[in-house]
C-alpha positions as CSV (number, residue, x, y, z in Angstrom):
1,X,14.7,113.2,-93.9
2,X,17.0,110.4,-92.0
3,X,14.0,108.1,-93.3
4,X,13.7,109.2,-96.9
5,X,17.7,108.5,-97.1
6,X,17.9,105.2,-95.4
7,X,14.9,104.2,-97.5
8,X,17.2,105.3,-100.5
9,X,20.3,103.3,-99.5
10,X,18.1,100.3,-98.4
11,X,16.5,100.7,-102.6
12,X,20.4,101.4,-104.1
13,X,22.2,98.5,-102.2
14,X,20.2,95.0,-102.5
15,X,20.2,92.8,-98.8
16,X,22.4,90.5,-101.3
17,X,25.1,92.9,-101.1
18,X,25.8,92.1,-97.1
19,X,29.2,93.1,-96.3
20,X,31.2,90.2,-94.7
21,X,31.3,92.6,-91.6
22,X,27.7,92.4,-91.7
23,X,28.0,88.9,-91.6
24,X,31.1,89.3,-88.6
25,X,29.1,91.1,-86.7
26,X,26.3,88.7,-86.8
27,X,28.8,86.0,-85.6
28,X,29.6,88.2,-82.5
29,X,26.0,88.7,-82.0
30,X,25.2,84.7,-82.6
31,X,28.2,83.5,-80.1
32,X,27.0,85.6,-77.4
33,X,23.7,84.1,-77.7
34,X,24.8,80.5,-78.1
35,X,27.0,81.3,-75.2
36,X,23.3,82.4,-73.1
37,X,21.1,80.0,-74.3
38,X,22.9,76.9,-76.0
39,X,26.0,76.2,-74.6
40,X,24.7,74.4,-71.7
41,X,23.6,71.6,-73.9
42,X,25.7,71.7,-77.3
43,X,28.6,72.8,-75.4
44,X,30.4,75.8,-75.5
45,X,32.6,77.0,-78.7
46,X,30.4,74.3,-79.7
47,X,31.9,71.2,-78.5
48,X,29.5,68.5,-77.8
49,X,29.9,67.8,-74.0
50,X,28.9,64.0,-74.7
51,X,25.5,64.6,-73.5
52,X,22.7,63.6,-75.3
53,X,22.1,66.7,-77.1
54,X,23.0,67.0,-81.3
55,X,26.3,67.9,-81.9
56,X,26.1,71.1,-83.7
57,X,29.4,70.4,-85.6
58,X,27.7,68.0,-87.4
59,X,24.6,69.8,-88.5
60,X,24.2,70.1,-92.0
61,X,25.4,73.6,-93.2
62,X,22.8,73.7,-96.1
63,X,19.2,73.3,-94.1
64,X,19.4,76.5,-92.5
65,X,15.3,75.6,-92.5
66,X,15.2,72.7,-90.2
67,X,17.9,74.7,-87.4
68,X,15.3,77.5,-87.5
69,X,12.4,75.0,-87.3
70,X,13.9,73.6,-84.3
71,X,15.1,76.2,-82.3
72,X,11.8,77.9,-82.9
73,X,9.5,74.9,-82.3
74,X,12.1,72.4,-80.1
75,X,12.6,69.2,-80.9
76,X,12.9,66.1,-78.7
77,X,14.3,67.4,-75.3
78,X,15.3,70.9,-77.1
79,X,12.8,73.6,-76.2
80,X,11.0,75.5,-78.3
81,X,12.5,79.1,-78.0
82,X,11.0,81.0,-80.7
83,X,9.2,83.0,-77.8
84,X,12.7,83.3,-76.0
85,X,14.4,85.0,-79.5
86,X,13.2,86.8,-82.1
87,X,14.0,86.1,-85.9
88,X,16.4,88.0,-86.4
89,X,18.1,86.5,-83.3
90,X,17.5,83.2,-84.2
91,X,19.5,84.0,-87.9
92,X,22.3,85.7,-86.1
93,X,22.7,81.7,-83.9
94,X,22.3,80.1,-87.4
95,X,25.1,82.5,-88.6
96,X,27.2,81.3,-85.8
97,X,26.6,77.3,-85.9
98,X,26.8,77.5,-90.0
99,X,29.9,79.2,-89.6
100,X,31.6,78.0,-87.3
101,X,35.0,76.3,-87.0
């Protein structure tokens, strides 16, 4: 029964209509993973500790498909870690760059 009713609310209220504490608590979720995985190199809170990784402040907040191409795949001296997160982990560090700050 639990199914056929989330299958009901899922049909009567469209993934469009995220609530903005959807997206808050993806930006809870997103810094904590930044703060495991990322930080190290972007910096934390994401300030660019002047190493030679990309300064996250200044990635492009409208190609959402080239972050999750290169966290999945890597990119230069960036590792691929689309077999470290999944994709709905990955979204919830995009959330968190792309809104940032």
């Amino acid at each position: 029964m639990k199914q056929f009713i989330s299958l009901c609310i899922f049909l009567i209220f469209p993934l469009s209509a995220l609530t903005s504490t959807d997206l808050s608590d993806d930006y809870e979720a997103g810094e904590e993973l930044y703060d495991l995985a990322c930080a190290n190199c972007h910096g934390k809170n994401l300030r660019n500790p002047g190493t030679a990784s990309f300064n996250l402040k200044m990635f492009p907040k409208n190609d959402k498909k080239r972050f999750i191409s290169s966290v999945t795949s890597g990119k230069g001296f960036m590792p691929a870690l689309g077999d470290v997160f999944d994709a709905e982990e990955i979204e919830q560090i995009w959330v968190y760059v792309s809104q940032h700050k």
